[in-house]
C-alpha positions as CSV (number, residue, x, y, z in Angstrom):
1,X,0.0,0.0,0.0
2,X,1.6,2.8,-1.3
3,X,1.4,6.4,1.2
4,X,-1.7,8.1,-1.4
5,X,-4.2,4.8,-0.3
6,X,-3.6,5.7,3.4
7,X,-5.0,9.4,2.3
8,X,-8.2,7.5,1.7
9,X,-9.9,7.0,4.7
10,X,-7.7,4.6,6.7
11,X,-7.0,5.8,10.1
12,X,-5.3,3.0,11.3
13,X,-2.6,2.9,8.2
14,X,-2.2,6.5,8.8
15,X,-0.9,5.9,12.1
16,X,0.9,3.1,11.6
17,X,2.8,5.2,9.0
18,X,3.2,7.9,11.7
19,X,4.6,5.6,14.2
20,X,7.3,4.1,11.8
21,X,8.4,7.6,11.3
22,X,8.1,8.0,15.0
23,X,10.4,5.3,15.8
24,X,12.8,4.9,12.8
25,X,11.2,1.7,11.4
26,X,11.8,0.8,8.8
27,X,11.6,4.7,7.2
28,X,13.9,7.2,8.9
29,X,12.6,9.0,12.1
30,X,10.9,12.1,10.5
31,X,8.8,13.6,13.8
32,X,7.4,16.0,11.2
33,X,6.4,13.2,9.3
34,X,5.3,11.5,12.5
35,X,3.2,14.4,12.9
36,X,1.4,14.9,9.6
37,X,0.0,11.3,9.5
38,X,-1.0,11.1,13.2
39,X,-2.9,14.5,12.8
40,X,-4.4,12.6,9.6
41,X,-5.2,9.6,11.9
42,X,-6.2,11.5,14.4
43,X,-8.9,13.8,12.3
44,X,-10.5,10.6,11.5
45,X,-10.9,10.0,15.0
46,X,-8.6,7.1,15.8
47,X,-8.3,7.3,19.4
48,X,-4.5,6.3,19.6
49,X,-3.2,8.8,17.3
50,X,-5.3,11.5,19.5
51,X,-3.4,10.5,22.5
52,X,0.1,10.0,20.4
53,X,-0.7,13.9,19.5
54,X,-1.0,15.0,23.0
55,X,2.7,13.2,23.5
56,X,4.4,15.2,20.4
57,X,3.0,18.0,22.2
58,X,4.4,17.0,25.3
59,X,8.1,16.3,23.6
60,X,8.1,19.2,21.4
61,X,8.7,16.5,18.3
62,X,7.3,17.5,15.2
63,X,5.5,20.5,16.7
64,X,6.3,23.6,19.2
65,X,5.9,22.4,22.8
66,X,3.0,23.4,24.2
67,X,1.2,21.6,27.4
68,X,-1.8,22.8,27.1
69,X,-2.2,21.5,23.0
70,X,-0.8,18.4,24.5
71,X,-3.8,18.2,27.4
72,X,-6.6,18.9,24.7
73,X,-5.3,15.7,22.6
74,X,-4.8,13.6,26.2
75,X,-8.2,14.9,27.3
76,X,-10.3,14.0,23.9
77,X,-8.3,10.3,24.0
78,X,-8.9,9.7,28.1
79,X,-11.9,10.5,27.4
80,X,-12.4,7.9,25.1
81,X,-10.7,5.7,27.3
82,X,-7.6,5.3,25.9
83,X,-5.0,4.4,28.8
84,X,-2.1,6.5,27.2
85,X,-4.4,9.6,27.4
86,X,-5.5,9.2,31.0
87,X,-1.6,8.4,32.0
88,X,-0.4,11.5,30.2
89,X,-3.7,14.0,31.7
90,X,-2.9,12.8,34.5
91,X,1.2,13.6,34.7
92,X,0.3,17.2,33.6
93,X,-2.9,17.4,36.0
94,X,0.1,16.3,39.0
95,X,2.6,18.9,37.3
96,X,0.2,21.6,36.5
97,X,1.8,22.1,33.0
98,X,-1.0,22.9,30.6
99,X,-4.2,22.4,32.9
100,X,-4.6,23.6,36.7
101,X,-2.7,21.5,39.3
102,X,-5.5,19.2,40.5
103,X,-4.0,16.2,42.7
104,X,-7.4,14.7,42.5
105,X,-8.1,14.7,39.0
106,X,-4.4,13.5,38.7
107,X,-5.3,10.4,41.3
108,X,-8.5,9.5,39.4
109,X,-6.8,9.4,36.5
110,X,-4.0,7.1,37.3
111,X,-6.4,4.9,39.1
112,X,-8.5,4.1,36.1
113,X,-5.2,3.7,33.9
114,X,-3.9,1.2,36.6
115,X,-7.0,-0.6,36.2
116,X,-7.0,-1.0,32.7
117,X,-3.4,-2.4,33.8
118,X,-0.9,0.5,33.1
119,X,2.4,0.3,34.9
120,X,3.5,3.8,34.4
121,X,-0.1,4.9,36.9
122,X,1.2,2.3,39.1
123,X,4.2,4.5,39.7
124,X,1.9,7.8,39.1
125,X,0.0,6.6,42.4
126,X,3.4,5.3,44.3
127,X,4.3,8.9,43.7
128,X,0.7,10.9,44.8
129,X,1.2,8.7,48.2
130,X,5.0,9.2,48.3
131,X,4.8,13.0,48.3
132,X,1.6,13.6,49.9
133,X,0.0,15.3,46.8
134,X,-3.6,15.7,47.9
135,X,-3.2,12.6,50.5
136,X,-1.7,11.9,53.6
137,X,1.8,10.7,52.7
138,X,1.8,6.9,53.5
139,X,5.3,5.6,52.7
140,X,3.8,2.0,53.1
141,X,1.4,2.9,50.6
142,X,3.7,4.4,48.0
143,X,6.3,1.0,48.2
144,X,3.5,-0.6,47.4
145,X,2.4,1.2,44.3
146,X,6.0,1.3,43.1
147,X,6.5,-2.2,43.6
148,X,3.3,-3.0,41.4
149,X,4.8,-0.8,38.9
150,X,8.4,-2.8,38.8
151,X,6.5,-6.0,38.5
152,X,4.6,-5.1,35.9
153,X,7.4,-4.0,33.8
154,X,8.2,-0.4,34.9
155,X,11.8,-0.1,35.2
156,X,11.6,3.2,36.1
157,X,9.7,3.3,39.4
158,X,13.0,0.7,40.5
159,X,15.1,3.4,42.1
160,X,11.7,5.3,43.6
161,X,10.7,1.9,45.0
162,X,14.2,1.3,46.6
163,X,14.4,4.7,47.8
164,X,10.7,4.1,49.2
165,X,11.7,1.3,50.9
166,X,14.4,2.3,52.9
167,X,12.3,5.2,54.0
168,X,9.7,2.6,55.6
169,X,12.7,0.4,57.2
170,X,13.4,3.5,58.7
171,X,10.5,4.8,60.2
172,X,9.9,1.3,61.0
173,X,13.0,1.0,63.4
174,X,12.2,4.6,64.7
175,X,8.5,2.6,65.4
């Protein structure tokens, strides 16, 4: 299928061609490219190009950085329920980039993500709990959530969960 068929109508080709450019495969990485044919996708309504939008927005590839651009795109996918659109309202919700700073919405969101099975709101939540961001701070609480995070493939919540953990083992022998 040659790049003129996708203009026809197929969403899904669209973004498949946008996410080769994304990632180098197989075309080289172009995140203007990437752009044009997730906007394409994403006009047609394909919910994972809407959310892949609000993440070039977010990374400044292909398009100005803007936060706010990037919470319209994560809010039209989350609320479609697209996980990667709830996981990214919610980071800027927690940040206050782009939307008011709202520790609740933030906590919602990565609740339904984690339900749906996303590791990344795993660590969103280990984080809310860690900090104290519109919650008690509950160190117990946090480990945990950065723990389900690791196991489910997270790498990056490793060092937050270690760190997390020897925070409990100390309050614990202060106990």
């Amino acid at each position: 299928m040659c790049s003129s068929d996708l203009e026809q109508n197929d969403s899904l080709g669209a973004y498949l061609v946008g996410n080769a450019y994304f990632t180098g495969s197989g075309v080289p990485q172009d995140y203007t490219q990437t752009r044009n044919w997730m906007a394409r996708s994403a006009q047609q309504g394909f919910t994972p190009a809407i959310a892949m939008m609000g993440v070039l927005y977010v990374q400044g590839r292909g398009v100005p950085q803007n936060f706010a651009e990037a919470a319209r795109y994560y809010k039209l996918a989350a609320d479609k329920n697209n996980v990667v659109g709830k996981v990214g309202l919610a980071t800027l919700h927690l940040s206050g980039r782009g939307v008011p700073r709202d520790y609740a919405e933030s906590r919602r969101l990565f609740e339904e993500a984690y339900k749906q099975g996303n590791a990344v709101a795993a660590a969103g939540l280990g984080q809310i709990y860690r900090d104290g961001l519109g919650v008690a701070k509950e160190a117990p609480r946090a480990l945990a959530w950065f723990d389900v995070a690791v196991r489910k493939g997270y790498a990056a919540a490793t060092k937050p969960r270690d760190r997390s953990e020897e925070h409990t083992s100390e309050l614990q022998s202060l106990a």
